[in-house]
C-alpha positions in Angstrom: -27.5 8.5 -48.4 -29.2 9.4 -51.3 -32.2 10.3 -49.6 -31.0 12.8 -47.2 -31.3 16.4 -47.8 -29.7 19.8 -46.4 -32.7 20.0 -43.6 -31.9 16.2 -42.3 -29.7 15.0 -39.6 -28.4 11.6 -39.0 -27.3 10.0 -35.9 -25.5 6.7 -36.3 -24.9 4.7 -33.2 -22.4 2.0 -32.8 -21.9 -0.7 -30.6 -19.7 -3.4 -30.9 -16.3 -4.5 -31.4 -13.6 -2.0 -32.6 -10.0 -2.8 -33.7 -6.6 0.0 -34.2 -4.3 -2.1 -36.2 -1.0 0.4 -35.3 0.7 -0.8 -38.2 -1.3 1.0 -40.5 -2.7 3.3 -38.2 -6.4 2.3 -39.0 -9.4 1.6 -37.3 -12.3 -0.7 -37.5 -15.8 -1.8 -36.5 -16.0 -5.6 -36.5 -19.8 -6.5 -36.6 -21.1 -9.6 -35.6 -20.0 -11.5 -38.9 -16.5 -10.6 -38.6 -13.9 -13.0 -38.6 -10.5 -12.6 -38.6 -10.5 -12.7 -42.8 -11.4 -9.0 -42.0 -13.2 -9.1 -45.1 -16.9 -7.7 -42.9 -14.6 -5.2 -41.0 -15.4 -1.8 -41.8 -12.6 0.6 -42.1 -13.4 4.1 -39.8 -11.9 5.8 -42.7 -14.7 4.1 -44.8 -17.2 5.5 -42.9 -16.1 9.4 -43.3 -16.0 9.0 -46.8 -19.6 8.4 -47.0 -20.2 11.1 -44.3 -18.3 13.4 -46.4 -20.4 12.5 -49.1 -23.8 13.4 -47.2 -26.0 16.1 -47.5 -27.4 16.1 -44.3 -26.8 19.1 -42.4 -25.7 17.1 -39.1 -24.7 13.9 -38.8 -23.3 12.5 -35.6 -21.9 9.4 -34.9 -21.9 7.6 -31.5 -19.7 5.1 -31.1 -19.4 2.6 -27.7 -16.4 0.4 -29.1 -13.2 -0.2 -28.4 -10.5 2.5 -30.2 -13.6 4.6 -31.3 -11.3 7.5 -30.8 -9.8 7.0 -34.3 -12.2 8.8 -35.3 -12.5 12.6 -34.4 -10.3 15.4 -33.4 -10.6 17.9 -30.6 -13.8 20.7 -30.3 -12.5 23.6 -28.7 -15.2 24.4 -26.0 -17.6 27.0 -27.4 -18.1 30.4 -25.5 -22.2 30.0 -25.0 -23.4 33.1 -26.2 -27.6 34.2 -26.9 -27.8 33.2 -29.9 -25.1 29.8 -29.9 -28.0 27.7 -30.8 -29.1 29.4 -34.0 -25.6 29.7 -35.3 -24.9 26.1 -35.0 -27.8 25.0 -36.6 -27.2 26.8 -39.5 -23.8 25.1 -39.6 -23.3 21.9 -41.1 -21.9 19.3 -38.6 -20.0 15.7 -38.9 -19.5 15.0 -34.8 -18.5 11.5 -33.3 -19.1 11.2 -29.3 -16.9 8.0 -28.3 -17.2 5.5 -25.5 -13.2 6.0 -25.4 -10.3 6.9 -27.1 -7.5 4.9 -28.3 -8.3 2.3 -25.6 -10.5 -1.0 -24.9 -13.7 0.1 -22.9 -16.2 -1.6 -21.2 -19.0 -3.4 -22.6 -21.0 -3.4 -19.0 -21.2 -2.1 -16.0 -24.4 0.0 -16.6 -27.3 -2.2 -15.9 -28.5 -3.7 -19.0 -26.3 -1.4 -21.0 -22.6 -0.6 -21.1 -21.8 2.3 -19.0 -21.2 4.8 -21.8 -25.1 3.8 -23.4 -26.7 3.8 -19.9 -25.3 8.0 -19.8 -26.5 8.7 -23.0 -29.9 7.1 -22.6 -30.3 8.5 -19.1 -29.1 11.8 -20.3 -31.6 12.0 -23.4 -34.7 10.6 -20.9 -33.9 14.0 -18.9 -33.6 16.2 -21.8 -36.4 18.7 -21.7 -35.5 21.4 -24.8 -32.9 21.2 -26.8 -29.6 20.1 -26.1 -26.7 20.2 -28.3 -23.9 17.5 -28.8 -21.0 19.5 -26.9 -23.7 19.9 -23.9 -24.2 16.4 -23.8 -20.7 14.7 -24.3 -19.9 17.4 -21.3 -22.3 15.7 -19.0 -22.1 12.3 -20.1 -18.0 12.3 -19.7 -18.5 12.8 -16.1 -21.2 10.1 -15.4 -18.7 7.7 -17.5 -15.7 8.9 -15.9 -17.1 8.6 -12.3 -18.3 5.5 -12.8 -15.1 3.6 -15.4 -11.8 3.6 -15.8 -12.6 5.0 -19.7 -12.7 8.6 -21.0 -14.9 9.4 -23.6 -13.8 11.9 -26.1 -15.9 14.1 -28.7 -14.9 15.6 -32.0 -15.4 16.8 -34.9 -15.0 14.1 -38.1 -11.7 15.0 -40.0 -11.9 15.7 -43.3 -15.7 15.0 -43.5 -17.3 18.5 -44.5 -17.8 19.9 -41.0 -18.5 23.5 -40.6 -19.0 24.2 -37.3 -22.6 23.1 -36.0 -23.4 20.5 -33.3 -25.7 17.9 -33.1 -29.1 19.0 -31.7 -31.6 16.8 -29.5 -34.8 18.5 -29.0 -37.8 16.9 -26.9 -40.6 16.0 -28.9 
């Protein structure tokens, strides 16, 4: 955290186990050492805090676990206009693109990968400029969709410093 700068971006990508505990309205990542002590559970609204606390320009998150949903709130689709692309990167962005929302998903189905990971890896392969994170979660909903009974959802990160960018893949 530290380390990262105003010119870095960060994608984190999850996937695992997620918990919504509807009594307290909060949700988790159980990694592979969790138990049901919940003491290696980590709280969603754990992991904005130290987004919040970034510098990064644009962090994402990816998330293929159950009730991954927990963590965003709407984007309002973006009119594309000529120069979108350079005033989003200017932006400072805290994005999560979920397997689901509020719902268990499925951890196969796509080959080797889960559905939702065999779209975003497909998708990526086939990138061959730049692509921004609203582009993406737009074509990757459909391949998911068509092909699950899940709906992943994309969002910006409450409360975690967002300004407005997206999430940029660019070829190399």
């Amino acid at each position: 955290n530290s380390e990262l700068d105003e010119d870095d971006n960060l994608l984190i990508y999850y996937a695992g186990h997620g918990y919504l505990d509807a009594d307290s309205d909060e949700g988790y990542w159980l990694p592979s050492d969790a138990d049901d002590t919940r003491v290696n559970w980590i709280l969603t609204s754990g992991i904005v805090s130290t987004i919040k606390a970034m510098q990064a320009k644009h962090v994402m998150i990816v998330a293929d676990s159950c009730f991954s949903g927990r963590l965003t709130r709407g984007l309002k689709i973006e009119q594309r206009t000529p120069d979108y692309l350079q005033r989003i990167v200017g932006l400072k962005a805290r994005t999560a693109m979920t397997s689901g929302g509020l719902e268990p998903v499925m951890d196969g189905g796509g080959g080797r990968y889960s559905v939702f990971a065999n779209a975003f890896i497909s998708l990526l392969n086939s990138n061959k400029t730049v692509l921004d994170g609203q582009q993406l979660f737009t074509d990757l909903r459909r391949k998911v969709m068509n092909n699950s009974n899940q709906t992943p959802t994309y969002g910006r990160i409450q409360m975690a410093g967002d300004d407005g960018g997206d999430f940029l893949f660019v070829r190399q």
